[in-house]
N, CA, C and O atoms as a GROMACS GRO file, in nm:
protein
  244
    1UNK      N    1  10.692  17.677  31.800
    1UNK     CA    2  10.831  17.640  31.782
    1UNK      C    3  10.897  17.751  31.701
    1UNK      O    4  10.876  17.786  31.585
    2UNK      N    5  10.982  17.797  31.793
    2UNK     CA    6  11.053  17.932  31.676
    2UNK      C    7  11.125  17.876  31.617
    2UNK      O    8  11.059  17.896  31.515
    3UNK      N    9  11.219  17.808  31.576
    3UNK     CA   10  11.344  17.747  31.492
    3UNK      C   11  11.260  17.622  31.429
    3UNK      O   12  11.197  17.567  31.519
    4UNK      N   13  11.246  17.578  31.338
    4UNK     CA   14  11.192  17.456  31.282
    4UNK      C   15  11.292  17.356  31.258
    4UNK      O   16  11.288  17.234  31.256
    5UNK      N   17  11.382  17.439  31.238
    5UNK     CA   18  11.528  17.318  31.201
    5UNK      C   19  11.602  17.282  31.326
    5UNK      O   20  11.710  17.224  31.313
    6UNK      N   21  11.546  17.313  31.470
    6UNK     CA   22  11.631  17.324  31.624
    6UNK      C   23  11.554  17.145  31.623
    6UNK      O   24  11.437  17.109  31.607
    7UNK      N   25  11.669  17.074  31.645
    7UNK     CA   26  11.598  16.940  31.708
    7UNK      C   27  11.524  16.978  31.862
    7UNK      O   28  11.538  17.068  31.945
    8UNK      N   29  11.434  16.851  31.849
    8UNK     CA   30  11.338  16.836  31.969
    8UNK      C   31  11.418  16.827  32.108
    8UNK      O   32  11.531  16.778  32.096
    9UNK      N   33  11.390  16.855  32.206
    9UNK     CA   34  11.413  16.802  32.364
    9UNK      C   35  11.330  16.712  32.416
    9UNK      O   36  11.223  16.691  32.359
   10UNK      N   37  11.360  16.655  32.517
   10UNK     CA   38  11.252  16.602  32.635
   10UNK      C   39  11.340  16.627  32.784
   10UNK      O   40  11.461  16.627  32.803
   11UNK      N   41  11.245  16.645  32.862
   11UNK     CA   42  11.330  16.609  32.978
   11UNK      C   43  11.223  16.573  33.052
   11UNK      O   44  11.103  16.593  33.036
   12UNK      N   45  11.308  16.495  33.165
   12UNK     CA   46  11.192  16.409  33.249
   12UNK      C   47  11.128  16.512  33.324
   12UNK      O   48  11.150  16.633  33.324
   13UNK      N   49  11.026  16.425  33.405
   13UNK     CA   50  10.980  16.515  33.525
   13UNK      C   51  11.082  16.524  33.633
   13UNK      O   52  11.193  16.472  33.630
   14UNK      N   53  11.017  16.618  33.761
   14UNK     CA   54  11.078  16.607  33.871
   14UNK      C   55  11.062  16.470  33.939
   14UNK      O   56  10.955  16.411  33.954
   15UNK      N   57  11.203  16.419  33.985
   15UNK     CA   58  11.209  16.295  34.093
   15UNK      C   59  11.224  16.317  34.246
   15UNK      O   60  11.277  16.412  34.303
   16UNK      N   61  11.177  16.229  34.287
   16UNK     CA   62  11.178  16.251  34.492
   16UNK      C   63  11.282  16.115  34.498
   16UNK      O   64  11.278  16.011  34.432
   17UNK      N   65  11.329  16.138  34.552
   17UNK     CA   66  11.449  16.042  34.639
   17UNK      C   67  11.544  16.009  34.565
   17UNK      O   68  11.574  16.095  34.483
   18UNK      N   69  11.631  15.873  34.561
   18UNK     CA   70  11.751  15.823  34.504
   18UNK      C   71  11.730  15.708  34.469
   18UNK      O   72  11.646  15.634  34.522
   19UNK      N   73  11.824  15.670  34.350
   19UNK     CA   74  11.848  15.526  34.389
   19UNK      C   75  11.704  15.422  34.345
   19UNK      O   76  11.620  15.455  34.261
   20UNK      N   77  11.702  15.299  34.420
   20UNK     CA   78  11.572  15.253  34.374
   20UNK      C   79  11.474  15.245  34.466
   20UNK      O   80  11.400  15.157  34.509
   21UNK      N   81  11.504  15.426  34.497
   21UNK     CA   82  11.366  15.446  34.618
   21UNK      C   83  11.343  15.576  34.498
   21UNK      O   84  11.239  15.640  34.516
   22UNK      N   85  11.430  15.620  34.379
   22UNK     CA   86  11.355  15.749  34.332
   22UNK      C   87  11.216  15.724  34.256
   22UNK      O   88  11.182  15.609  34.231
   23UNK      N   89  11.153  15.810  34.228
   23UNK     CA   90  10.994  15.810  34.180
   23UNK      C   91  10.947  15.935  34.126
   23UNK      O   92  10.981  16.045  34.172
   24UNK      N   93  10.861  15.917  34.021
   24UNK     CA   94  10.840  16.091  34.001
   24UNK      C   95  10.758  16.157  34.127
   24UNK      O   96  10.698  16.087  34.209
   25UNK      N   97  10.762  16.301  34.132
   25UNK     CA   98  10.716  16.378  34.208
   25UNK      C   99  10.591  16.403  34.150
   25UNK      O  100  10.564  16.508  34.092
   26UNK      N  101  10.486  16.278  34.169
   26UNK     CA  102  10.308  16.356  34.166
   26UNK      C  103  10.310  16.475  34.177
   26UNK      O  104  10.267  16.523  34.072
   27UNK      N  105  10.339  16.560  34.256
   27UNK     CA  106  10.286  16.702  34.288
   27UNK      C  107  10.311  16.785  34.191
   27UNK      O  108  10.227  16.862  34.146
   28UNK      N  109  10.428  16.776  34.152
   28UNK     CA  110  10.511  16.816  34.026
   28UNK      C  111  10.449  16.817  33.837
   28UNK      O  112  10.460  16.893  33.741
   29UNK      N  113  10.382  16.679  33.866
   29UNK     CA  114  10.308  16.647  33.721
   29UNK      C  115  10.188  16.782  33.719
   29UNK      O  116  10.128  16.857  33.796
   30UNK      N  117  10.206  16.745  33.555
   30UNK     CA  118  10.087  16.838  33.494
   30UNK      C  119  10.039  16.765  33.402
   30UNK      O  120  10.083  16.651  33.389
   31UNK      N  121   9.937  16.812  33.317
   31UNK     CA  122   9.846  16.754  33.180
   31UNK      C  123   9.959  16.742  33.096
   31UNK      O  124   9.967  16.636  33.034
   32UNK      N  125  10.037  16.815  33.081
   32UNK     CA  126  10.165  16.822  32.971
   32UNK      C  127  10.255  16.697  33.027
   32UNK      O  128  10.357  16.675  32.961
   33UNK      N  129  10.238  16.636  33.108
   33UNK     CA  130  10.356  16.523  33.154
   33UNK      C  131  10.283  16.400  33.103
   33UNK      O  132  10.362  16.312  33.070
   34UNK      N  133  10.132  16.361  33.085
   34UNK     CA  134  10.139  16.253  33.067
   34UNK      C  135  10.084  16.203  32.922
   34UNK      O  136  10.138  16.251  32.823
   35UNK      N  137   9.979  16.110  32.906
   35UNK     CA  138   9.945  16.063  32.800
   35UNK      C  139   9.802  16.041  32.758
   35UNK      O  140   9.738  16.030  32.862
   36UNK      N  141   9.752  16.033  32.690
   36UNK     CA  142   9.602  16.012  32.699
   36UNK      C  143   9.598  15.856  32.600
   36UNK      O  144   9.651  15.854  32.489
   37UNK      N  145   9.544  15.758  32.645
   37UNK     CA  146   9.525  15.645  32.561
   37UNK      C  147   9.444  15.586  32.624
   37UNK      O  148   9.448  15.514  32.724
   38UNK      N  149   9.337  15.636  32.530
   38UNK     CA  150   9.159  15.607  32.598
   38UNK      C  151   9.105  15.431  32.533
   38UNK      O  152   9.016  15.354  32.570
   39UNK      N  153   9.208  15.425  32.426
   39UNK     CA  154   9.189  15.248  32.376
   39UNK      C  155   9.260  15.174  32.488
   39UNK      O  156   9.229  15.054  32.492
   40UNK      N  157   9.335  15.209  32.569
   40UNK     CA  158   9.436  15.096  32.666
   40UNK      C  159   9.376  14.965  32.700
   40UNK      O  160   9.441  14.861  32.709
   41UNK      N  161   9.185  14.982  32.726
   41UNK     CA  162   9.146  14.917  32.819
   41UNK      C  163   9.113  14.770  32.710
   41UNK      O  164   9.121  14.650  32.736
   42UNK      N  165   9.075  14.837  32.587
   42UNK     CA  166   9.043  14.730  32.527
   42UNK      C  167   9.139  14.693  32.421
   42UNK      O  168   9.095  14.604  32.347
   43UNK      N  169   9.254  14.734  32.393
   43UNK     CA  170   9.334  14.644  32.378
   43UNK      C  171   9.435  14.582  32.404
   43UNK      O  172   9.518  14.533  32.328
   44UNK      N  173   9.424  14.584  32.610
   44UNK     CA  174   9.486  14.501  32.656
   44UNK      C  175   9.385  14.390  32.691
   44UNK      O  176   9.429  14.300  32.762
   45UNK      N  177   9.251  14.381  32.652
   45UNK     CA  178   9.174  14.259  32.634
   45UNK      C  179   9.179  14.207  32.519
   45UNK      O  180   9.157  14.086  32.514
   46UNK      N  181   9.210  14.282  32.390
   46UNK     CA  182   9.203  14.244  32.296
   46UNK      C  183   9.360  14.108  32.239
   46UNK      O  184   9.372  14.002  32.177
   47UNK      N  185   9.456  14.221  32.321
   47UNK     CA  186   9.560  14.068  32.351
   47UNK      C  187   9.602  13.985  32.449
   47UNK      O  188   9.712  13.931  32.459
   48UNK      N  189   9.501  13.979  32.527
   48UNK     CA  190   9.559  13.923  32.621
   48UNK      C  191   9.394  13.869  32.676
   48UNK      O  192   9.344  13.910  32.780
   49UNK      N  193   9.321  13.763  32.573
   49UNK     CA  194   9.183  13.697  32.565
   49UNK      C  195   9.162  13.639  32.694
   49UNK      O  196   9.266  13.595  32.742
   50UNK      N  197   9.072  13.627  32.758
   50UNK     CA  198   9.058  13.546  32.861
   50UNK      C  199   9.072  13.383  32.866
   50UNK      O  200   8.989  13.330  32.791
   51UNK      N  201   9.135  13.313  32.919
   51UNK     CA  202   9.100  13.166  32.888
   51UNK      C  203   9.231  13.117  32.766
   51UNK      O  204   9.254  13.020  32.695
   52UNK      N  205   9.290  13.245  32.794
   52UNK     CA  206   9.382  13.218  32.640
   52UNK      C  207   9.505  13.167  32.716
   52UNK      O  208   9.523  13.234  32.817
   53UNK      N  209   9.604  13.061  32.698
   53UNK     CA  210   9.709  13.010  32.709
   53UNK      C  211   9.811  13.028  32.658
   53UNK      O  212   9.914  13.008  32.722
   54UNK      N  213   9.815  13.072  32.528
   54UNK     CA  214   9.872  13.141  32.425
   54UNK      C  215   9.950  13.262  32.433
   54UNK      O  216   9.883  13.353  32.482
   55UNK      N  217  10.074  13.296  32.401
   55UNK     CA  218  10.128  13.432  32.445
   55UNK      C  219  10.044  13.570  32.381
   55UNK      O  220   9.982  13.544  32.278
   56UNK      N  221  10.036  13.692  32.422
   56UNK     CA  222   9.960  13.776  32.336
   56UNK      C  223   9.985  13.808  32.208
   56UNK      O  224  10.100  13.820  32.165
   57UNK      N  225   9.866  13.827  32.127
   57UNK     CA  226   9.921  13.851  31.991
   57UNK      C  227  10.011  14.024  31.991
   57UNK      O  228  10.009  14.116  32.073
   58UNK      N  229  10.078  14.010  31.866
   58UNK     CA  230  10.147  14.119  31.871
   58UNK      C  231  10.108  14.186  31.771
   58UNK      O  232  10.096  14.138  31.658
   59UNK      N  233  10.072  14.363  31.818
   59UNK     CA  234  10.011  14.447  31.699
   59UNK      C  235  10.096  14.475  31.580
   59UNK      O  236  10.216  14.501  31.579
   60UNK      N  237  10.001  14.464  31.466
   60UNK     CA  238  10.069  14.458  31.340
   60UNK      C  239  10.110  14.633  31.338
   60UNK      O  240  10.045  14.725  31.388
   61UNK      N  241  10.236  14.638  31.262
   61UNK     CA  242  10.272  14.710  31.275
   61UNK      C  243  10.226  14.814  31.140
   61UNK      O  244  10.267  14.929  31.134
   0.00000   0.00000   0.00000
């Protein structure tokens, strides 16, 4: 980062089509587009229990 005091950007990826047919362009993605969250699996078991009736608990913040 050359400027430390320049606020951040984002911009999306590339989109294919219009409307509520647009979608990102797979081909387009790279390692830099997405996310890594290697816990996902277990703590969407962790709130959302099997057998549970109950709404999911919500992570403490």
């Amino acid at each position: 980062m050359s400027d430390e005091k320049a606020p951040g950007t984002a911009t999306p990826p590339p989109t294919l089509g219009e409307g509520c047919t647009s979608r990102y362009d797979v081909d387009a993605l790279s390692e830099e587009d997405g996310t890594e969250f290697p816990g996902a699996a277990d703590l969407w078991r962790e709130l959302h229990e099997e057998g549970d009736d109950k709404p999911p608990k919500k992570p403490a913040d």
